[in-house]
C-alpha positions in Angstrom: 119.4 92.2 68.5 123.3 92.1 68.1 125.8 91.4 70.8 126.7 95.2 71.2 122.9 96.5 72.5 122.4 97.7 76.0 119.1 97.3 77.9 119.4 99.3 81.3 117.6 99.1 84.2 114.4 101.1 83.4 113.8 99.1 79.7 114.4 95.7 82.0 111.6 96.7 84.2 109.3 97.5 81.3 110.0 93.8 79.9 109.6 92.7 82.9 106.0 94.7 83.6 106.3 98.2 85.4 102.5 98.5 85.8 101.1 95.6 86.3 100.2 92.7 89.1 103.2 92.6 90.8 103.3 96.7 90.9 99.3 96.7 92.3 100.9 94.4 95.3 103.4 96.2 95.9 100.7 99.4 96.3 98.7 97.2 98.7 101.6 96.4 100.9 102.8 100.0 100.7 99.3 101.0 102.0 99.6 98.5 104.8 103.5 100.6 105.4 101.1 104.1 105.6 98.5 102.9 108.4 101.4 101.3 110.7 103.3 104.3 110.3 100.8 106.8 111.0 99.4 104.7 113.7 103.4 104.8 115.1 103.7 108.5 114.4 100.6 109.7 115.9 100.3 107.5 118.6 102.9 109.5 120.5 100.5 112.7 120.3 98.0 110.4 122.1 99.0 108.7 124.4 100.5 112.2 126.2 97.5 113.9 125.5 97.0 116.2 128.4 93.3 116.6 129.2 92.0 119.5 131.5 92.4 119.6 135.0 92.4 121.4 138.3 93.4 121.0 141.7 91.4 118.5 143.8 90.6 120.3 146.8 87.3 120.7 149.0 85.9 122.6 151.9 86.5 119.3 154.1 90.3 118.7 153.4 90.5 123.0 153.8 88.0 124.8 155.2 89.2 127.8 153.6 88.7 126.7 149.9 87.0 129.0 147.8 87.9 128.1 144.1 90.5 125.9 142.4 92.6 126.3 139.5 95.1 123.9 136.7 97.7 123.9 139.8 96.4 126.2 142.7 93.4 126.6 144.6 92.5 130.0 146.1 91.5 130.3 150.2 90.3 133.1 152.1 92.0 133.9 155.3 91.1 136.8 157.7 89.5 138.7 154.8 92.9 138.1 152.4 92.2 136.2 149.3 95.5 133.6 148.8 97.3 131.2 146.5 98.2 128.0 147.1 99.5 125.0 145.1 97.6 122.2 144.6 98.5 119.1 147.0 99.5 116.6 144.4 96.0 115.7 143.5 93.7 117.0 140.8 90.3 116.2 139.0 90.2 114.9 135.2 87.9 116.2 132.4 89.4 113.9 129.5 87.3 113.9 126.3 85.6 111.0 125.8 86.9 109.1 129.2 90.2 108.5 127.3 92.9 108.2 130.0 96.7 109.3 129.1 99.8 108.8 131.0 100.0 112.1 132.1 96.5 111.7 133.5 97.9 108.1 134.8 101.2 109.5 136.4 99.9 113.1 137.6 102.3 114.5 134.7 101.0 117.9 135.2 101.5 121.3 136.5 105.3 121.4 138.1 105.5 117.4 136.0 104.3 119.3 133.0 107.9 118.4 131.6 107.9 115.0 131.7 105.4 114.4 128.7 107.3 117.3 126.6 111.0 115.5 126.9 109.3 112.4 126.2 107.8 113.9 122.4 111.2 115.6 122.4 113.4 112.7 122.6 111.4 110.7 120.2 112.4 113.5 117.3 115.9 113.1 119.0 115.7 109.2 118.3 114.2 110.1 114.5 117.1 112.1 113.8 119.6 109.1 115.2 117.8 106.3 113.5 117.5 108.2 110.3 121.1 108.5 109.8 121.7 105.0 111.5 119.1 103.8 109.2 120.4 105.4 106.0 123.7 104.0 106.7 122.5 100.2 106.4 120.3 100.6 103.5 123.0 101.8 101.5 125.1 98.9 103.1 122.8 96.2 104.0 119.8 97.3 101.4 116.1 98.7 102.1 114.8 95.4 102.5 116.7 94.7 105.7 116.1 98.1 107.1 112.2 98.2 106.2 111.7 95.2 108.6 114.2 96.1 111.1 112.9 99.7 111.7 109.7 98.7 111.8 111.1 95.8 115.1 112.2 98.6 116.3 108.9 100.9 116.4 107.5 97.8 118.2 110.2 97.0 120.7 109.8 100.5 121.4 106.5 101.6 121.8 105.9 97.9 123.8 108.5 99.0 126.3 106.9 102.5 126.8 103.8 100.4 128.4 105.7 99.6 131.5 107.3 103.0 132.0 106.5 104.7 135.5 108.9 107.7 135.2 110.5 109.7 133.5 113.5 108.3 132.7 112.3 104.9 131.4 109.6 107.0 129.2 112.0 108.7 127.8 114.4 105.5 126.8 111.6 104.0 125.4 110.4 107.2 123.5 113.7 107.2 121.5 113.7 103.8 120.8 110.3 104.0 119.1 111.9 107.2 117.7 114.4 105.8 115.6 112.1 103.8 113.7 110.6 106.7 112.7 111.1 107.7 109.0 113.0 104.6 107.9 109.7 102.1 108.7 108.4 104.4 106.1 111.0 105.7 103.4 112.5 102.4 102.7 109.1 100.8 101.4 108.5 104.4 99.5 112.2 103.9 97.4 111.4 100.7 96.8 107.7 100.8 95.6 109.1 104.2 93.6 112.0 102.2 91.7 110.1 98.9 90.6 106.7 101.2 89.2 106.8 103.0 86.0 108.0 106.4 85.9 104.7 108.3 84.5 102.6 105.9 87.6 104.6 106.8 90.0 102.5 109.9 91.1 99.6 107.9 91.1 100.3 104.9 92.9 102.6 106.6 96.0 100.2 109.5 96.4 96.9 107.1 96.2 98.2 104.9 99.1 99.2 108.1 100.8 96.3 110.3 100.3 94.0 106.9 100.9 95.2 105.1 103.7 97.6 107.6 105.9 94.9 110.0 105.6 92.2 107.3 106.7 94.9 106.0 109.4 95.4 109.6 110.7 91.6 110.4 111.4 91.1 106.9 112.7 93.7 107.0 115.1 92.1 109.5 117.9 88.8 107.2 117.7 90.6 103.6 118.1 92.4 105.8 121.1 88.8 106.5 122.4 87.6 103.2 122.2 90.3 101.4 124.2 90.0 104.4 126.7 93.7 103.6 127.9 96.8 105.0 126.4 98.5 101.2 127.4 95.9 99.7 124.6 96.5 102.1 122.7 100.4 101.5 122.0 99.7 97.7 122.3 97.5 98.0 119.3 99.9 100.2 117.5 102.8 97.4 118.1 101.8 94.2 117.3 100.8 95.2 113.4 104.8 95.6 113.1 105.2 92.3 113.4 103.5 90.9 110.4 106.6 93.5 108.0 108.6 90.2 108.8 106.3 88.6 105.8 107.3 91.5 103.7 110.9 89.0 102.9 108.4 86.7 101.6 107.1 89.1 98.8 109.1 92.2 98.5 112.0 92.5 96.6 115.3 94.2 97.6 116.1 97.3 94.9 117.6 96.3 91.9 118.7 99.1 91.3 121.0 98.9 94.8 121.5 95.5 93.8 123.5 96.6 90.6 125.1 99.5 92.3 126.7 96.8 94.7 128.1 94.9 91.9 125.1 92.3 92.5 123.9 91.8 89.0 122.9 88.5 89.0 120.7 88.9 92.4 119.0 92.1 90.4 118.2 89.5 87.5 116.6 87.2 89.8 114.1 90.5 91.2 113.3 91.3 87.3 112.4 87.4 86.1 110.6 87.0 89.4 108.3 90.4 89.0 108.2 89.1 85.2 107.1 85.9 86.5 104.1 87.2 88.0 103.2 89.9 85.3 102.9 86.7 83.4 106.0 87.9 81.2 109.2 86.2 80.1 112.6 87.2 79.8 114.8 86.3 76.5 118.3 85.5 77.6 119.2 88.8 74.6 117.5 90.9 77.1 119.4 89.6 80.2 123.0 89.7 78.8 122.0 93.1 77.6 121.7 93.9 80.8 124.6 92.4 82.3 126.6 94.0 79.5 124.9 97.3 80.4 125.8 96.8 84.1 129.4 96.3 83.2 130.5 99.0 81.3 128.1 101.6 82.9 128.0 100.5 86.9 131.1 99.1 88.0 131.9 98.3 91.8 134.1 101.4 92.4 130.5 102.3 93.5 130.2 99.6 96.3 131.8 102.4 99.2 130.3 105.7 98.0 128.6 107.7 100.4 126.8 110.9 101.5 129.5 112.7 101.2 130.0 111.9 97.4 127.3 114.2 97.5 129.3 116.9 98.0 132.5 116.5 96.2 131.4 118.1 93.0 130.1 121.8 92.6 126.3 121.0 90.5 125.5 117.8 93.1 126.9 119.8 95.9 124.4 122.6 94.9 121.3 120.1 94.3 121.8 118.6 97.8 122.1 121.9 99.5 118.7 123.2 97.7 117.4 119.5 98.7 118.1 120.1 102.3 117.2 123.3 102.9 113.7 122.8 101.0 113.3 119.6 103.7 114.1 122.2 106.4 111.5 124.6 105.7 109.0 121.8 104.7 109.3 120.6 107.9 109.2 123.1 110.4 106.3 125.1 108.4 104.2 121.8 108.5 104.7 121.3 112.1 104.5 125.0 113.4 101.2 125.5 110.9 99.8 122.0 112.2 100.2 123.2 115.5 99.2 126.3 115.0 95.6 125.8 114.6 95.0 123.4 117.2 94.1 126.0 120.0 90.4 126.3 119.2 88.6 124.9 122.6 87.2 121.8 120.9 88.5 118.4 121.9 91.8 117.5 120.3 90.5 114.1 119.1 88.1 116.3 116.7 90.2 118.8 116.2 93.5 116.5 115.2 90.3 114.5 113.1 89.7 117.5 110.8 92.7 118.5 110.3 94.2 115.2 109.4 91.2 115.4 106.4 93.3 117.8 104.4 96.0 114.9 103.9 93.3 113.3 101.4 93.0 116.2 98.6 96.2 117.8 98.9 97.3 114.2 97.4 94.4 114.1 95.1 95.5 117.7 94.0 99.2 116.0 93.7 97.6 112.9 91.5 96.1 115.5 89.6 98.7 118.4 88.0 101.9 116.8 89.6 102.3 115.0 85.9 101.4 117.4 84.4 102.9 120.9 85.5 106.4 118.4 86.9 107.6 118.0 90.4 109.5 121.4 90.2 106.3 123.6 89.3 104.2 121.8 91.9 107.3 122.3 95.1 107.8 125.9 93.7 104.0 126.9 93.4 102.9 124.7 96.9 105.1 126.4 98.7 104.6 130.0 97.6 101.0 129.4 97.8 101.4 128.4 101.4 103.8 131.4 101.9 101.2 134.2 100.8 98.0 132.7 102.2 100.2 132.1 105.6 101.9 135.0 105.3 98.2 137.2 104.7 97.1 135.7 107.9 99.5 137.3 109.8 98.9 140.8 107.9 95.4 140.3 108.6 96.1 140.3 112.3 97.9 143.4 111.9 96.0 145.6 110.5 92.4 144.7 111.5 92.5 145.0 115.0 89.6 142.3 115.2 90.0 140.1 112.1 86.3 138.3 111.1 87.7 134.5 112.5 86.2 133.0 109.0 88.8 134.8 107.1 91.6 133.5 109.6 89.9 130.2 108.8 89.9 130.4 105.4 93.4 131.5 104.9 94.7 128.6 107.4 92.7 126.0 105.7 94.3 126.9 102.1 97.4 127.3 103.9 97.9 123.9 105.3 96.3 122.3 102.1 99.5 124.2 100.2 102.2 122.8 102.8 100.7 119.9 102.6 101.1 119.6 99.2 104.2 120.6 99.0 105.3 118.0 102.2 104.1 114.9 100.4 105.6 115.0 97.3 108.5 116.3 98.6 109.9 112.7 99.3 109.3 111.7 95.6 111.5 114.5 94.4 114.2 114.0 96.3 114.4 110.5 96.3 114.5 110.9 92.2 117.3 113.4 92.2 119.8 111.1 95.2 121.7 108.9 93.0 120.8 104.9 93.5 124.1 104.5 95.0 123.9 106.9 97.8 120.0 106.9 97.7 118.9 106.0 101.3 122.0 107.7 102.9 120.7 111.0 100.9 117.3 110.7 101.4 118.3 110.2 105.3 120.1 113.0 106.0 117.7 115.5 104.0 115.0 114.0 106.4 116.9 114.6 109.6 117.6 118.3 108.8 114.2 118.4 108.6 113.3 116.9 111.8 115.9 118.9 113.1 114.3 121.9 112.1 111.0 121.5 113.3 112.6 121.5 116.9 112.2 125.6 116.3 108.4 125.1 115.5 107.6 126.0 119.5 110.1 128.6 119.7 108.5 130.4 116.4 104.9 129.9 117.8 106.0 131.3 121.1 106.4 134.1 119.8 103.1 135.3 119.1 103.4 136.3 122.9 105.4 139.0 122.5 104.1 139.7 118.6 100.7 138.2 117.5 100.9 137.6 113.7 104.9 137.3 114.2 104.8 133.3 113.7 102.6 133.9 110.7 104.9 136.5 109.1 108.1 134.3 109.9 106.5 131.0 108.5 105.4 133.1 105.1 108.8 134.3 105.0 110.6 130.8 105.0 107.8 129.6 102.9 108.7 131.9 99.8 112.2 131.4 100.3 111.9 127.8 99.8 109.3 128.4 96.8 112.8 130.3 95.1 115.3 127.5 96.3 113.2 124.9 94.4 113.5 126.6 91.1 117.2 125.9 91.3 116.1 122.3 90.7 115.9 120.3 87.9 112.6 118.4 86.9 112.4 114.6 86.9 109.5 113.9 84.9 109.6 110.7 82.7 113.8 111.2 82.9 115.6 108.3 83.6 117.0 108.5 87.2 120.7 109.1 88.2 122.6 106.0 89.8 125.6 107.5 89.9 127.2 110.0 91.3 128.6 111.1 88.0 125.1 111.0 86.1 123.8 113.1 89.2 126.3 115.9 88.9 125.4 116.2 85.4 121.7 115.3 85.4 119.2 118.6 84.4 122.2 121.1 84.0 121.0 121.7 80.7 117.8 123.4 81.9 116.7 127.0 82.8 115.3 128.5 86.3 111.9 128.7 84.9 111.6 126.1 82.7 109.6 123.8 83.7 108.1 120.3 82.4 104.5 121.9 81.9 106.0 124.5 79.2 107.5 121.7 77.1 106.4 119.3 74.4 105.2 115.9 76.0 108.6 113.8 75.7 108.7 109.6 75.9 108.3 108.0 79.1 111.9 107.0 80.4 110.2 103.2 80.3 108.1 103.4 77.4 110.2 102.3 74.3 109.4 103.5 70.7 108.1 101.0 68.5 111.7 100.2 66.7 113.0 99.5 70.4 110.3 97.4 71.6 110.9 95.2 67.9 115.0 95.3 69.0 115.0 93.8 72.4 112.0 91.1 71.6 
């Protein structure tokens, strides 16, 4: 090896193992990231749940009761048949004896609202801590952010067990609200930049499919076996605690290491992973590095930010395409989520089966996703979702009494396609954000989708004045978004931009509809050919 060779970051991670025991930890730790998270996410459905109700009245406190409603009760008087509001009391069927804090606090009928701002500021406090969050990690670094967000989730959602109104729920909402995303994405980018290239599909979407799924469909149960929503968020917080090991074990990104100038801290990561691989580093292979660090990644990086994104026309582009495929990810997998969940049956089952088609729409991901590329697999997800969502709504229109199993069929393939499309979203757009603007981009493209899904009600409210109308809308966005991601360029087994240079230039070379499944299997971007592995051994 002479003086002149390079190693960058991707062949130091294969010397220093990008598949073995240290990766497999990191996958079990990243699972432990996916059941807190969905316990934190999902918890917020539960713990407003609002069970069914109707005024509490009888013939002793009003003689004239006939029949009660949700927020009136009916009297007769002098042969005339009135309405009358209920008097601040009502009568609880919750499923399973499971008790919520609207059933608690009387949240309902004319305190209906109360509930709604709560779930609304807690996507206001996602958007906040999202950016806030992206900020610091390109700043501070993911490692810092991982265990402070997920602090956060249990500060907040602690407080929220002594809330009695309004007001403090709601505080206490968007503080568990900003931890949202970031307890998540931070442990995602780093997992995804210390595991080989061609595993990458494997490992995220096994813990994903596995263990969120799993979390998801256990959630509603652990809720009916405490049988109080107080429990409930008490057993959600105190699992964030234990992220405060994760400093012990997890290593901060190399890769944001370097961009910061830090090349010496990123060594330290690689001959620790090495370490426990049971592999060793030469000193050739470490000043290759360094020598690779220095002329390629210089500290003019250290202050780049999001808006380096859009400085230059092809990034500019990529980022717009990013952001807008978030958007309609987003809102499509909320309003289609929602959308299914008035069938009469108790929401704990309902939000049960439903959660089940997390599991093999990641299997379906493990299974083509390296095979047909990440731009194939958004493109065809999403168009899928778009005609079978879309066909729905026609369905409705022209059949004045559609069979229900049809309906059924068509929502089940729909949701598996936007679900599809919604979890590998993250991977692709955390491989086309350059490293040194990575969490800041990956922020900002999850906000505008939480943004977006604040017009999931509105679209579904619709269907008042036009049945199939959210259907047709949804489809609509859906395709759109299936054309958008055709104006991307694959990732698969291509070394990763860093910069913001190498991301303005990276996959101009390729065509609308080219895509990785029409080419001739390439190298891995961390396998090395048999000459290279000789050269830098």
């Amino acid at each position: 090896m002479s003086e002149d060779d390079l190693i960058d970051i991707d062949t130091m991670l294969w010397h220093a193992g990008d598949f073995g025991r240290y990766q497999c930890m990191l996958m079990f730790l990243f699972s432990v990231i996916n059941v807190l998270s969905a316990f934190h996410y999902f918890g917020q459905t539960f713990i407003s749940v609002v069970p069914e109700h109707r005024c509490k009245v009888s013939g002793v406190e009003d003689p004239r009761y006939i029949a009660a409603a949700r927020c009136s009760y009916t009297v007769v008087q002098n042969e005339t048949y009135r309405e009358l509001p209920c008097p601040r009391s009502w009568s609880y069927n919750n499923s399973y004896g499971y008790v919520s804090i609207v059933q608690e606090l009387d949240w309902v009928c004319e305190d209906d609202w109360k509930p709604t701002i709560g779930q609304s500021v807690f996507f206001i406090g996602s958007v906040v801590g999202s950016l806030a969050f992206g900020i610091l990690a390109d700043n501070i670094g993911r490692l810092h952010v991982l265990v402070t967000s997920n602090l956060l989730a249990f500060v907040g959602n602690v407080s929220t067990i002594w809330s009695e109104t309004s007001t403090t729920y709601a505080i206490c909402r968007f503080l568990a609200g900003c931890a949202t995303d970031a307890n998540f994405v931070m442990m995602y980018i780093i997992v995804m930049e210390y595991v080989r290239p061609s595993m990458r599909t494997f490992g995220l979407n096994l813990c994903i499919g596995v263990f969120y799924c799993l979390a998801c469909m256990v959630v509603p149960w652990v809720a009916v076996w405490l049988q109080n929503w107080k429990l409930l968020l008490l057993v959600i917080s105190v699992p964030h605690l234990s992220v405060l090991a994760f400093y012990l074990v997890v290593p901060e990104s190399a890769q944001w290491l370097i961009s910061k100038g830090r090349t010496n801290d990123a060594i330290q990561r690689f001959k620790w992973i090495a370490k426990i691989n049971q592999r060793v580093l030469t000193d050739k292979q470490v000043d290759a590095l360094r020598r690779y660090c220095s002329q390629n990644l210089t500290t003019t990086n250290k202050h780049e930010n999001f808006l380096g994104l859009l400085k230059t026309p092809k990034l500019r582009r990529k980022t717009l395409i990013l952001i807008f495929k978030s958007m309609v990810i987003t809102l499509c997998y909320d309003a289609i989520s929602r959308n299914v969940n008035g069938t009469g049956y108790s929401p704990f089952l309902v939000f049960t089966i439903t959660s089940a088609t997390i599991l093999p729409a990641c299997l379906l991901i493990l299974l083509i996703q390296d095979r047909v590329g990440r731009k194939a697999l958004a493109s065809g997800s999403l168009l899928l979702s778009g005609l079978f969502t879309a066909c729905s709504g026609f369905v409705q229109v022209f059949i004045e009494t559609p069979d229900p199993v049809v309906i059924l069929i068509l929502a089940i393939v729909a949701r598996l396609g936007i679900n599809v499309a919604y979890n590998s979203g993250a991977q692709y757009a955390v491989e086309l954000i350059p490293t040194v603007v990575r969490g800041q981009g990956v922020s900002v493209i999850h906000v505008s989708g939480y943004a977006a899904s604040f017009f999931s009600p509105q679209i579904l409210y619709l269907a008042n004045i036009w049945k199939p109308s959210p259907e047709v809308i949804l489809g609509v966005l859906l395709v759109l978004g299936a054309i958008a991601c055709l104006f991307l360029p694959e990732t698969l087994n291509r070394t990763l931009p860093v910069t913001l240079q190498e991301g303005e230039e990276f996959g101009e070379d390729e065509g609308v509809f080219e895509f990785a499944c029409w080419k001739v299997s390439t190298e891995s971007t961390t396998q090395l050919t048999t000459e290279g592995i000789q050269k830098y051994t």
